[in-house]
Steps between C-alpha positions, in 0.01 A plus 500: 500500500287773344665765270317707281685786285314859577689741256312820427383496138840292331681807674927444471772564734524804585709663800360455880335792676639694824240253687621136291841665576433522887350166519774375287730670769362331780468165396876376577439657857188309554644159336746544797306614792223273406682170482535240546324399155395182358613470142426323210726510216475308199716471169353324163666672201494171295883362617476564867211371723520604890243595759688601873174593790676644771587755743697804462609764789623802401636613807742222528534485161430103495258273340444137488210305276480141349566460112322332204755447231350379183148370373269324734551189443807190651741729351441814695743573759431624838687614781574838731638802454660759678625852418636818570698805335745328361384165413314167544470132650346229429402212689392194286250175637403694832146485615241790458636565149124410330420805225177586761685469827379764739750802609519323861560170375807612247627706825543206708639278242756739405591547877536154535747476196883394662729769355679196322145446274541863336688571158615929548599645190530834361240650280536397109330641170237200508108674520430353858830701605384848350142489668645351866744806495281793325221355776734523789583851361117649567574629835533834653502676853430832344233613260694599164469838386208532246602766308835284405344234427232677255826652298661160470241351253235318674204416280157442577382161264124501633294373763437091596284347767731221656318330798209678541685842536585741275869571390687777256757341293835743508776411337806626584684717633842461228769537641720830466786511226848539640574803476903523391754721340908548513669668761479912459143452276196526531285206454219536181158515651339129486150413360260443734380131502284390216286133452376295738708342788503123539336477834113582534340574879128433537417769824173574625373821581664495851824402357512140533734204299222244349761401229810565349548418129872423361593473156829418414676290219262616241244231623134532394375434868640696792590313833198615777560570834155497686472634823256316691426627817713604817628242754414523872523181634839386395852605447804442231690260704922560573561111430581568145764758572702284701894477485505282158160589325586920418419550190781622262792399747 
């Protein structure tokens, strides 16, 4: 995978332009009409080890992928994985669940998985949890409104070829303080959002995902999200969404 930093001259943050903004507006739209998306996501913060290649559909609001749990090696643990809004499955010893399975392979094997094979549960605090749910988050119907987004903090980190195309690095937006107060006063104006936000989007000049970065737990290495191309040939499959493989039920 090639990746070479492009910054201008050691320049810092600073805060996006009214075009970074717009792109940075339509990039949850495009995530969503441009889907379904293979993904590549991959945690190695020195405790946790996991790599999950899959497929994610943002209209449905479903994804499925096979799991590496672990260093390569006898030890690793493999399996399938399935997940929505409000949580995950797993299905353990199924076939297609190789690190370098193809999206078409991991399809069928997950819609081949009985609904008895599948562990549902809710989404925890583990890593794996945050980046499945934050991930399934990305979507949008709508563009979001630009000039929002600009006053809510968004930060422009510098410019990194990922891929062979070239991608901004935004960070951001933060989200709003809650505005509060008692009954009969009025609220004391709140600070706009300062610092950079946890999550990082890599979007081209047309507005498209290439990666999402998330840093959380005050690890050294964020959890990646790649976004690898868009799916034509194959669906996310119902199977794992039968009667007693929900997730979070």
């Amino acid at each position: 995978m090639a990746l070479a930093n492009s910054g201008a001259g050691g320049e810092g943050p600073r805060p996006v332009t009214q075009s970074e903004a717009e792109r940075l507006a339509m990039m949850r739209f495009n995530v969503y009409e441009g889907g379904p998306h293979r993904v590549t996501l991959t945690i190695d913060n020195g405790t946790d080890s996991y790599v999950v290649r899959g497929l994610v559909d943002y209209r449905t609001h479903r994804a499925v992928g096979s799991y590496a749990a672990g260093k390569a090696g006898p030890g690793q643990q493999k399996g399938l994985i399935a997940w929505d809004l409000s949580g995950l499955a797993v299905a353990t010893g199924a076939k297609g669940t190789s690190p370098s399975s193809g999206v078409a392979k991991i399809v069928r094997a997950t819609a081949e998985v009985p609904d008895a094979r599948w562990s549902p549960r809710a989404y925890a605090g583990y890593p794996l949890d945050t980046a499945l749910r934050v991930m399934m988050a990305l979507g949008a119907d709508r563009p979001d409104n630009a000039q929002l987004l600009a006053q809510s903090g968004p930060l422009r980190l510098g410019e990194s070829t990922l891929r062979g195309t070239s991608y901004t690095r935004i960070s951001g937006p933060r989200p709003k303080p809650q505005v509060g107060g008692e009954a009969g006063k009025t609220a004391s104006p709140q600070p706009r959002p300062t610092g950079t936000s946890p999550l990082t989007y890599w979007v081209d000049g047309q507005g498209e995902l290439g990666r999402l970065e998330i840093r959380s737990g005050g690890t050294e290495r964020p959890v990646t999200v790649d976004f690898t191309g868009h799916e034509t040939r194959v669906k996310v499959p119902k199977e794992p969404w039968g009667e007693s493989a929900p997730r979070g039920r």
